[in-house]
Structure formats: C-alpha cells, structure tokens
C-alpha positions as CSV (number, residue, x, y, z in Angstrom):
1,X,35.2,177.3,-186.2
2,X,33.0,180.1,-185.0
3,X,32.4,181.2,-181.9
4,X,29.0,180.8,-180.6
5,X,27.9,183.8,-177.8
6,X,24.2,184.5,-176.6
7,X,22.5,185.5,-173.6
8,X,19.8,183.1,-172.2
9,X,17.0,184.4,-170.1
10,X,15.7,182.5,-167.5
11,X,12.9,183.4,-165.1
12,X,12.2,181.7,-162.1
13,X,8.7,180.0,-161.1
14,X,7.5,182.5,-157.9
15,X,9.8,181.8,-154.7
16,X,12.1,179.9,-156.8
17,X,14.3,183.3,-157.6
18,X,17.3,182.2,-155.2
19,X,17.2,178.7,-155.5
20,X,17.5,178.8,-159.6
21,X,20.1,181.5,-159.3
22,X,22.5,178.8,-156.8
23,X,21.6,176.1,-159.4
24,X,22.8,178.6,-162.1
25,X,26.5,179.2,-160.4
26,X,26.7,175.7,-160.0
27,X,26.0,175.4,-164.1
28,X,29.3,178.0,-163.9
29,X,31.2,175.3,-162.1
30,X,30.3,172.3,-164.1
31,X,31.5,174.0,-166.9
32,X,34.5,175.3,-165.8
33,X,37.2,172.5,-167.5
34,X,34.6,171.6,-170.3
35,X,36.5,172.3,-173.5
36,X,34.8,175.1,-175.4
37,X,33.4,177.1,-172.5
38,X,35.1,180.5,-172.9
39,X,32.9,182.4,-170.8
40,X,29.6,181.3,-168.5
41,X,28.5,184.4,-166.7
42,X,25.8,184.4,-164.3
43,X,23.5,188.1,-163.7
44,X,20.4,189.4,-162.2
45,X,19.3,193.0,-161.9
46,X,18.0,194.5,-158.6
47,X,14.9,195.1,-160.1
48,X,13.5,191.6,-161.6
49,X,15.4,188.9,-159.2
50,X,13.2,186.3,-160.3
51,X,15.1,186.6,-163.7
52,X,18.5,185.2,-164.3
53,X,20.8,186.3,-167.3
54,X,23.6,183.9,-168.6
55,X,26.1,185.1,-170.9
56,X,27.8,182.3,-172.8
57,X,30.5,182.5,-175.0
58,X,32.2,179.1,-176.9
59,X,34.7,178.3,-179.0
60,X,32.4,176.2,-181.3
61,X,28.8,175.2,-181.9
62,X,29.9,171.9,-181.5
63,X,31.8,172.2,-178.3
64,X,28.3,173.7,-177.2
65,X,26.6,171.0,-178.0
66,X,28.5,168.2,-176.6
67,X,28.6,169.9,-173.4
68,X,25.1,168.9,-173.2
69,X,25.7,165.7,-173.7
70,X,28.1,165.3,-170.5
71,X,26.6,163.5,-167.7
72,X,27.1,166.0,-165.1
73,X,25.2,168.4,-167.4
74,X,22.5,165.9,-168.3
75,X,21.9,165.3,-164.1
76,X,21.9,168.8,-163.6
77,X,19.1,170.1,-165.9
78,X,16.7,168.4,-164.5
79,X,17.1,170.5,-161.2
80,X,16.7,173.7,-163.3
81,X,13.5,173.0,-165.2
82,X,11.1,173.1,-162.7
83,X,12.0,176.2,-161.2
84,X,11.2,178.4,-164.4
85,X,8.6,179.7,-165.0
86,X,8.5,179.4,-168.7
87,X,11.1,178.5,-171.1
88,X,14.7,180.1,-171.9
89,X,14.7,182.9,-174.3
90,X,18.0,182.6,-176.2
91,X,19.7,185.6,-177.7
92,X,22.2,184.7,-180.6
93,X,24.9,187.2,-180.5
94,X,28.2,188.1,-182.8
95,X,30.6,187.7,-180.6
96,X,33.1,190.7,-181.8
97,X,35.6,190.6,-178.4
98,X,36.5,191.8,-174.9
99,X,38.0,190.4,-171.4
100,X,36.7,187.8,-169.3
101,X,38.4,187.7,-165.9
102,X,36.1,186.3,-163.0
103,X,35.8,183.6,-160.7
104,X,32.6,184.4,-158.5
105,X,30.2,181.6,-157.7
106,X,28.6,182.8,-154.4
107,X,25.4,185.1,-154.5
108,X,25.3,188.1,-152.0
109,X,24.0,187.7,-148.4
C-alpha cells in the first residue's frame, strides 16, 4: 500500500465562508477513528476566508475510498455541497514525511 496525500481546495458560495469552514472541522471529527485517516487538517488564510484548504493524508487509496462510503460521511456531504461555490480542486501529492500532532476543531472568535 501507498499512501495517498493531497490538498483539496474548497471555496465557499458568498456568506457561506464560516458556515463551510464549521462543516469542514466537523469532516475532522467524523474521520477521526476511520481506519486510514492519518492526517485531516483543516486551513484558511487571512486573506481569502471564503477558501478552505484540507490537507489529507491516508494510509491507502482504498482506505480513502471506503471512507466515503460510510454513512456518516455519505449524510454529511450533502451539507457541504451547497455552500461552494464551485467544485473541489484536488492536489495529488507524494507524501515524503513529517509530524502530525493536533487536535483543534473550533474556529477562532
């Protein structure tokens, strides 16, 4: 197996910036016991808050893929669609290392 890391862009439909980035951390804690889910890290800059970074990194392509097929998943996406404002844009990476230590699901103020 291969690990599978990318970072997903996702950009929120005009007054929907804090509402998808709450829906996001909540994608964090769905995923926190699913097997395969080494890292699901939730960003924004300053500058663009209507855009949401996710940086994902999983143990296999297949352990990726069946997280989507878990019910809790499945009931959550549909809250997450309507409030972008185009599709994801999905960067494939090499994963080649590094450290991973954080538990923070709350946004700022």
């Amino acid at each position: 197996m291969s690990r599978v890391a990318r970072y997903v862009k996702l950009t929120a439909k005009p007054g929907a910036e804090r509402s998808l980035a709450e829906l996001m951390l909540e994608s964090a804690e769905l995923l926190e016991q699913v097997p395969g889910c080494e890292l699901y890290l939730i960003n924004r800059t300053e500058q663009d808050p209507a855009v949401v970074w996710v940086t994902e990194i999983w143990r296999s392509q297949e352990e990726l893929n069946g997280s989507l097929q878990l019910e809790t998943v499945k009931a959550h996406l549909p809250k997450v669609l309507p409030l972008l404002d185009g599709p994801p844009e999905v960067t494939e990476l090499e994963s080649l290392g590094g450290l991973a230590r954080m538990n923070a699901t709350e946004l700022p103020g």
